[in-house]
Each structure stands twice: as C-alpha cells, then as structure tokens.
Backbone as JSON, one array per atom type, in Angstrom:
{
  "sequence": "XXXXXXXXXXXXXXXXXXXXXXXXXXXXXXXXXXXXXXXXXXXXXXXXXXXXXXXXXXX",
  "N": [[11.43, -9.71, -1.34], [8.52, -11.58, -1.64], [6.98, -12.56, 1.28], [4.61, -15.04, 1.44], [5.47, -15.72, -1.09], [6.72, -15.51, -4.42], [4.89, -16.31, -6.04], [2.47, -16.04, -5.96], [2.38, -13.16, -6.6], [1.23, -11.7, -8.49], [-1.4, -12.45, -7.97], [-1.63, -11.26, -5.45], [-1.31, -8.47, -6.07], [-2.52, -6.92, -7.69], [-5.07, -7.21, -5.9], [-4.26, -6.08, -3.13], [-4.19, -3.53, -4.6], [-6.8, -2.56, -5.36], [-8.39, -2.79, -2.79], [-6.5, -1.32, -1.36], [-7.24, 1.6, -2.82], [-9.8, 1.75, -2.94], [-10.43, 2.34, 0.04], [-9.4, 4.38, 0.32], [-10.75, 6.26, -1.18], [-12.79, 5.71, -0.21], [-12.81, 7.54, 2.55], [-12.1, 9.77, 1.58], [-14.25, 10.27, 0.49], [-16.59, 10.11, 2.39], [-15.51, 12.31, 3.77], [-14.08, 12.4, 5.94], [-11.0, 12.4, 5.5], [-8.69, 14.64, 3.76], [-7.94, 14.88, 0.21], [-5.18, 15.34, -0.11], [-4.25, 14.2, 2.34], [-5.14, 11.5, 2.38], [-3.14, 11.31, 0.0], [-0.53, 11.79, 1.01], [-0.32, 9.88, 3.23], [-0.17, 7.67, 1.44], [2.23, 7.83, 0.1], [4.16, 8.19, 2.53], [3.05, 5.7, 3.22], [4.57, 4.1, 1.19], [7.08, 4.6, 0.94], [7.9, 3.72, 3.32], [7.56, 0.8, 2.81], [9.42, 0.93, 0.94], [11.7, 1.27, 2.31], [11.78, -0.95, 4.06], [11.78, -3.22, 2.48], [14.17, -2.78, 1.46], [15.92, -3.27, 3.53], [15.45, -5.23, 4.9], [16.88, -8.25, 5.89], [17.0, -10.9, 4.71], [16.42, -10.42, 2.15]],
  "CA": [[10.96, -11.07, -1.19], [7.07, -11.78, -0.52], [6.71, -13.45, 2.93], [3.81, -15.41, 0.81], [5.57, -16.72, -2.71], [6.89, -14.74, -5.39], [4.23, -16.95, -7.27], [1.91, -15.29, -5.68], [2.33, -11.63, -6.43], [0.48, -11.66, -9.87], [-2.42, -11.92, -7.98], [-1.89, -10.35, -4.65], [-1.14, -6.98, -6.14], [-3.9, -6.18, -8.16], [-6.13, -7.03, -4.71], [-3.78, -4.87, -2.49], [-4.38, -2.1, -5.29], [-8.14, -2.77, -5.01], [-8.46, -2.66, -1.24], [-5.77, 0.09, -0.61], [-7.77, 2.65, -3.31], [-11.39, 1.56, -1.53], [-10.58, 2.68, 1.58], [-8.83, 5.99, 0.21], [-12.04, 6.79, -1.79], [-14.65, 5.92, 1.09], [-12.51, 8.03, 3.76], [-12.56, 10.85, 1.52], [-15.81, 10.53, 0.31], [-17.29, 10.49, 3.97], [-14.95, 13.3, 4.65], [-13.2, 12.25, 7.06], [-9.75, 13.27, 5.47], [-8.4, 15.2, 2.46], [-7.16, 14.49, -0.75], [-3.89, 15.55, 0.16], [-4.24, 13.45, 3.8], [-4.86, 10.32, 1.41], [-1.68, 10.72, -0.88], [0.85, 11.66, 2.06], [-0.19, 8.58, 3.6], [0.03, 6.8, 0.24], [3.67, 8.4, 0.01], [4.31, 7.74, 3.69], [3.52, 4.14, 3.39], [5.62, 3.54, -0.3], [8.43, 4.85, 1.73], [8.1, 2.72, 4.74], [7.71, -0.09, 2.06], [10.32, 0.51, -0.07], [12.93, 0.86, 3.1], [11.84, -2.1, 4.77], [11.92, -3.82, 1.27], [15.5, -2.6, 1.23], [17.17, -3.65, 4.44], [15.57, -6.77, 5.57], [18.35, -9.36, 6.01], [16.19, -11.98, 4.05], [15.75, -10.0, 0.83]],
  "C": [[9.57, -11.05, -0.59], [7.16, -12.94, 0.35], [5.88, -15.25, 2.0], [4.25, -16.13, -0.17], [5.51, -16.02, -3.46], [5.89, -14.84, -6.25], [3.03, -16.22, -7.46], [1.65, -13.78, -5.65], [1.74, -11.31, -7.13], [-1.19, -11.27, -9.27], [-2.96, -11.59, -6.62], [-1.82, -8.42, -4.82], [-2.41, -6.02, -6.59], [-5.53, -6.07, -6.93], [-5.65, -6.35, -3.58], [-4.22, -3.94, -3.32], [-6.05, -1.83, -5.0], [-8.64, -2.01, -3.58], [-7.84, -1.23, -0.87], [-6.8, 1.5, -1.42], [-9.23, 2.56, -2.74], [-11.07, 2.31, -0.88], [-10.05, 3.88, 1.27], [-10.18, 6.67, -0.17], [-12.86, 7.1, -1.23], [-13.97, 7.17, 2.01], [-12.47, 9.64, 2.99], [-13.77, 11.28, 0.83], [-16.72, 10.89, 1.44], [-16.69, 11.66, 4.44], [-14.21, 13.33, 5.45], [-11.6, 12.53, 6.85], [-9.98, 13.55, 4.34], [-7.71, 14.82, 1.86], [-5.82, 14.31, -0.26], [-3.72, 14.83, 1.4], [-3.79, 11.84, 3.26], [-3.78, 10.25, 0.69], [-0.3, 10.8, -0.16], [0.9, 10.1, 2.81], [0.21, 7.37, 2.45], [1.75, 6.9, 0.35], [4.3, 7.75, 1.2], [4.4, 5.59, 3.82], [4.55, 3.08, 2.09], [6.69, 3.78, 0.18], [8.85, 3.72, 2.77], [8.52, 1.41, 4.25], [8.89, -0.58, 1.85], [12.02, -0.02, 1.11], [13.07, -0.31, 3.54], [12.03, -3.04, 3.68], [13.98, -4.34, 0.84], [16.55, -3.35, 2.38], [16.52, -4.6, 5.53], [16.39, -7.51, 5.02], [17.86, -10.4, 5.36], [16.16, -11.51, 2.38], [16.84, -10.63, -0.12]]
}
C-alpha cells in the first residue's frame, strides 16, 4: 500500500528510479564508493523494502 495513493505510483516510480540511480552514479563517479558498495546497498534496501512491504499491518 503507498502511504501517498495507489494513483499515484505511475508517476512516483519512474522519479524514485531517477533520483535513486543519480545518486548511485555521482557517488561512484566521485569515488567515493564501489560498484559493488552501490548494488549491496541497492540489494540491502529492496530487502528492507520488500519486508516492510510484507508485514505492515495496513497492507
């Protein structure tokens, strides 16, 4: 369930996708982490997602 309005997901996703790959790109473009730093966290947070997705009492 989005917090926001199911109606709304059409065109919050494609600007989460936007935003979340930015900030992967710049941080390893500047260096500051590695490829592999960027997709564990990617992984890390699709997990966190999907659980909390799963076992809020609202869904």
């Amino acid at each position: 369930m989005l917090a926001a309005g199911p109606a709304l997901l059409p065109a919050l996703v494609p600007s989460a996708l936007i935003l979340g790959l930015s900030v992967a790109w710049s941080r390893m473009y500047l260096g500051l982490h590695y490829p592999s730093d960027v997709a564990a966290g990617a992984a890390l947070g699709a997990l966190a997602s999907s659980l909390v997705s799963a076992f809020w009492p609202f869904s």
